[in-house]
C-alpha positions in Angstrom: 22.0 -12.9 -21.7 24.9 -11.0 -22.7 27.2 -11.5 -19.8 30.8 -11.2 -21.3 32.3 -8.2 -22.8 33.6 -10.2 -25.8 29.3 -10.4 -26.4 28.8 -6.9 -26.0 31.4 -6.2 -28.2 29.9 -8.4 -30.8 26.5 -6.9 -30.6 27.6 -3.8 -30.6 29.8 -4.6 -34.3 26.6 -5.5 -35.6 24.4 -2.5 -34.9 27.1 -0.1 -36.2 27.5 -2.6 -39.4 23.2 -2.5 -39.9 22.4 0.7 -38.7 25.9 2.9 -39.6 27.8 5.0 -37.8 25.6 8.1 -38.2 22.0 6.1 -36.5 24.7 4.7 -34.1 24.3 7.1 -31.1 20.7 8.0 -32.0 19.8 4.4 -31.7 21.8 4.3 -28.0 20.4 7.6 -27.2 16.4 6.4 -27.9 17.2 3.0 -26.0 19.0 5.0 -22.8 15.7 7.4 -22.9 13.1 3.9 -22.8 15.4 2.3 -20.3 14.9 5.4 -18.5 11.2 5.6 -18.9 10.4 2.2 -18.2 12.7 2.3 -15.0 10.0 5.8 -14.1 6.9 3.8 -14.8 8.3 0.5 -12.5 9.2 2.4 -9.7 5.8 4.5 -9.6 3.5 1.5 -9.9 5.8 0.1 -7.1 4.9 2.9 -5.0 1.2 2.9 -6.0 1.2 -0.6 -4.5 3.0 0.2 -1.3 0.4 3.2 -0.7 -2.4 0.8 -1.6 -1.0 -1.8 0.7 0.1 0.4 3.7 -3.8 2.5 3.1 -5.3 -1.3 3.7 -2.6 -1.6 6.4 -4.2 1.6 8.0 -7.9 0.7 7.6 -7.4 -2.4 8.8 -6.0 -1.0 11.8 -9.0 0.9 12.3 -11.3 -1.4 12.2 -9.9 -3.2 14.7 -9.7 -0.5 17.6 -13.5 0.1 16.5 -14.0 -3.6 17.2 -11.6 -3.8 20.4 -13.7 -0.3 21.4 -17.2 -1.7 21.0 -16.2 -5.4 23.0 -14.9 -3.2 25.8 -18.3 -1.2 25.6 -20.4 -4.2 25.4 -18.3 -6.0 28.3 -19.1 -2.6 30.3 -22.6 -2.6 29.8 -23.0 -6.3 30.3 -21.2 -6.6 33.3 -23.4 -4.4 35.3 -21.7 -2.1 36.8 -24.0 0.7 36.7 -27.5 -0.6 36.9 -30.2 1.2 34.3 -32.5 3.5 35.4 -35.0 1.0 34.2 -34.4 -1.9 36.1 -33.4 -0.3 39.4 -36.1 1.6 41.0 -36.1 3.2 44.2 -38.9 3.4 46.5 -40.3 7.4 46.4 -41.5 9.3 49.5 -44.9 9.3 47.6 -45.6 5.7 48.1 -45.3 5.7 51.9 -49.1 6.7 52.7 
């Protein structure tokens, strides 16, 4: 890469030698505008991802307090705690004759 300002300085030479001193700054000012762009398209699709990530984060969450939710209300209603009308029956005044 060009790391060294001597390299820029070289590169630079060149363009101005191929493309002239009038294309110069149009040439600088298109490759500013697609750096700029492309910067605008990577940091939206970056933020798509973290929305689609933190949405699965979310759901995922949610799924698991329906889960923890319907094990507590199992446990409850196999731990018999309140009997069910069917199987507890209570003698009536009816069937004393």
């Amino acid at each position: 890469m060009l790391s060294s300002p001597l390299e820029w300085g070289i590169v630079a030479a060149a363009a101005l030698l191929l493309f002239g001193p009038k294309k110069f700054p149009e040439l600088g000012r298109a490759l500013g505008q697609g750096i700029g762009n492309f910067k605008k398209a990577l940091n939206e699709a970056q933020d798509q991802v973290s929305a689609g990530i933190e949405e699965a984060e979310q759901s995922g969450k949610k799924s698991e307090k329906a889960e923890k939710g319907s094990d507590k209300s199992a446990k409850a209603s196999s731990s018999g705690s309140k009997p069910s009308p069917e199987t507890h029956s209570e003698p009536s005044e009816s069937d004393d004759s």
